[in-house]
C-alpha positions as CSV (number, residue, x, y, z in Angstrom):
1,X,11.2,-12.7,3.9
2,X,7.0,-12.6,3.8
3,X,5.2,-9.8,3.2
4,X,1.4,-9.8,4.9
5,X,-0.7,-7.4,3.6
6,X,-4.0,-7.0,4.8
7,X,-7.2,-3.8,6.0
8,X,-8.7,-4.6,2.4
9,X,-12.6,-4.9,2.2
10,X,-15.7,-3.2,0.2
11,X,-16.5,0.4,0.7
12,X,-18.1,3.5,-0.3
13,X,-17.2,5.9,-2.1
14,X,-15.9,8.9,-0.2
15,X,-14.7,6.4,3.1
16,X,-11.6,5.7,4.4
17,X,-9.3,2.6,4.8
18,X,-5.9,1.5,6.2
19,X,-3.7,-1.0,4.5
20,X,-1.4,-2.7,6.8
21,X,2.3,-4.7,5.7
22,X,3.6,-6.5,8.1
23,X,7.2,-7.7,7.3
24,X,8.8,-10.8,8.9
25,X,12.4,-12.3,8.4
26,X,14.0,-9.8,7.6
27,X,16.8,-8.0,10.4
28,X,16.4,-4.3,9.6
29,X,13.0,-3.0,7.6
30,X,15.5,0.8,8.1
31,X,17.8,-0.7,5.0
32,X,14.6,-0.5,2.3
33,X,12.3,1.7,0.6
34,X,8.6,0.4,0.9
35,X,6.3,0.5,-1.8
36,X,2.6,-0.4,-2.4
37,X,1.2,-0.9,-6.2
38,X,-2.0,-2.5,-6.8
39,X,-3.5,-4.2,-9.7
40,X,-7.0,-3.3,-11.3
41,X,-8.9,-5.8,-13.2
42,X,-7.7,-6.8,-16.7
43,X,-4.9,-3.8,-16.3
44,X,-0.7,-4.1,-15.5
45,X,0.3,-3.6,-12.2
46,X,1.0,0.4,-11.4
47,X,2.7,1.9,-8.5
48,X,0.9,3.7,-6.4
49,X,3.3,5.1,-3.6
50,X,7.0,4.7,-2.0
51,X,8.3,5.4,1.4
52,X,12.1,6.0,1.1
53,X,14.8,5.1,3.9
54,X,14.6,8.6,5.8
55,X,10.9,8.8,5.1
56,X,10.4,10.7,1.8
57,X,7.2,9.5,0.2
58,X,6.3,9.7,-3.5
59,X,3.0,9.2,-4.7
60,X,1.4,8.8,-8.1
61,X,-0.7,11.5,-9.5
62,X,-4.1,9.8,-9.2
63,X,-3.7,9.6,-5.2
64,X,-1.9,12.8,-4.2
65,X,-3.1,14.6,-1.6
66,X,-5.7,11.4,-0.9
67,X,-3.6,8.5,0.1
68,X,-0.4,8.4,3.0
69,X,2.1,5.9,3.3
70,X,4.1,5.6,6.2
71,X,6.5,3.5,8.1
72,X,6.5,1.6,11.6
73,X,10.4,0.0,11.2
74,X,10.4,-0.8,14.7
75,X,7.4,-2.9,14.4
76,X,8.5,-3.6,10.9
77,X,5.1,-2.1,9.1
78,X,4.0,0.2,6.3
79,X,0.9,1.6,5.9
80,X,-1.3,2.9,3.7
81,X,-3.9,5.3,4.6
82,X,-6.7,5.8,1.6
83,X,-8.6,8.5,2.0
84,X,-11.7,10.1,-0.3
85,X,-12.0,6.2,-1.9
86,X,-13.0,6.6,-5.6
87,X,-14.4,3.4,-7.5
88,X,-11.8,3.9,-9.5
89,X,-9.6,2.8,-6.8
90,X,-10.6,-0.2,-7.0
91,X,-8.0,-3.2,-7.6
92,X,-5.7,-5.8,-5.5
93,X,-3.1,-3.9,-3.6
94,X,0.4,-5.0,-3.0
95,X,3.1,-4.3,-0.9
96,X,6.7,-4.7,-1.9
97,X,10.0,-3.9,-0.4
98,X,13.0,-4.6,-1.4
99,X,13.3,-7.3,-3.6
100,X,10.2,-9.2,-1.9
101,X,6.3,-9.1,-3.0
102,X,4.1,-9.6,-0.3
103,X,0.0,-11.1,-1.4
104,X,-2.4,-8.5,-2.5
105,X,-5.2,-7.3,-0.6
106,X,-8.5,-6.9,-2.2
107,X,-10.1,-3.1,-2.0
108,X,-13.8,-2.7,-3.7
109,X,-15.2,1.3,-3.7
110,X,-18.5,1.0,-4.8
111,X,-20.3,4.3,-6.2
């Protein structure tokens, strides 16, 4: 299973941008929750959101009501929309799902 996540890039502050994870060898992307965490510099790796099976998502506190993940399973994708960018947002961002990591994508909010 590979996990391709990509739609990182420099922006300013109050922008937009999509992540994108694109799944591949794997049967059914329906059996698993889908998660994105990301990584800030010289900090552990937090979570940031969660997708469940039937859709639920979860987000931490910092990103409510900013940030939407969402699910393609047909075309075996999760999303992440960031909204309202804060520098603080800034960090590598991974998606995971399952047991399986995908490679971070670099996002830079500048002030």
């Amino acid at each position: 299973v590979q996990l391709q996540a990509s739609g990182g890039g420099l922006v300013q502050a109050g922008r937009s941008l999509r992540l994108s994870c694109i799944v591949s060898g794997i049967n059914r992307l329906s059996g698993y929750g889908m998660h994105w965490y990301r990584q800030q510099a010289d900090k552990e790796r937090e979570w940031v959101a969660s997708i469940a099976i039937e859709g639920t998502a979860t987000y931490v506190d910092a990103v409510k009501g900013r940030f939407t993940i969402s699910r393609d399973n047909a075309k075996k994708v999760a999303y992440l929309q960031m909204n309202s960018l804060r520098p603080e947002d800034t960090a590598v961002y991974f998606c995971k799902v399952g047991p399986w990591w995908g490679r971070g994508t670099l996002v830079t909010v500048s002030s």
